[in-house]
N, C-alpha and C positions, 0 to 999 in steps of 0.2 A: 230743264228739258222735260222731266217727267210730268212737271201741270202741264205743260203744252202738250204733252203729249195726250195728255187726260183730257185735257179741254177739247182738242180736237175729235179725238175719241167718244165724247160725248154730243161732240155738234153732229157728227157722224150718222149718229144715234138718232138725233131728233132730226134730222134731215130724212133718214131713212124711211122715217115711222111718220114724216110728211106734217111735222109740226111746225108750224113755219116761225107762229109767232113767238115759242122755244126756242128756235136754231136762232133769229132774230139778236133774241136777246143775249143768247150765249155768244153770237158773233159780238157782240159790243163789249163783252168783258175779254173776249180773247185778243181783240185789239186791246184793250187797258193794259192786259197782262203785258201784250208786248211790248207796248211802253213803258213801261216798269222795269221790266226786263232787259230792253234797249238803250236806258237811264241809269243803269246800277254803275254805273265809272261814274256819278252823281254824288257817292255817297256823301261825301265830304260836305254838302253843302244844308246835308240832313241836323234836325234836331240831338238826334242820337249820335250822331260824330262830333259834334261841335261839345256833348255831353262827357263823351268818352275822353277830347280832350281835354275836358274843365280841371280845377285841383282837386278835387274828390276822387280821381280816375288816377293820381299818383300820389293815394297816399296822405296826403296832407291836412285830414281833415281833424280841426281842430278836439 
């Protein structure tokens, strides 16, 4: 909640002060975020979970 909040906060900002091609750009990573964000019940299908589950994550390492 707080990057969104930030993000927005900031597009705010360059909308304000009439920068278009700033707010632009900051509009396209604040969509990314959201789907990131909107994808995190994803985890499992990550590098990093599938890492967590390996045998080095319980121990076993020779």
């Amino acid at each position: 909640m707080a990057g969104t909040l930030l993000m927005l906060l900031l597009m705010g900002g360059a909308c304000s002060a009439q920068h278009w091609n700033a707010a632009s750009i900051q509009r396209r990573y604040l969509a990314f975020y959201a789907v990131l964000i909107a994808t995190v019940y994803l985890d499992h299908l990550s590098i990093d979970a599938w890492r967590r589950s390996g045998p080095a994550s319980k121990g076993t390492q020779p």
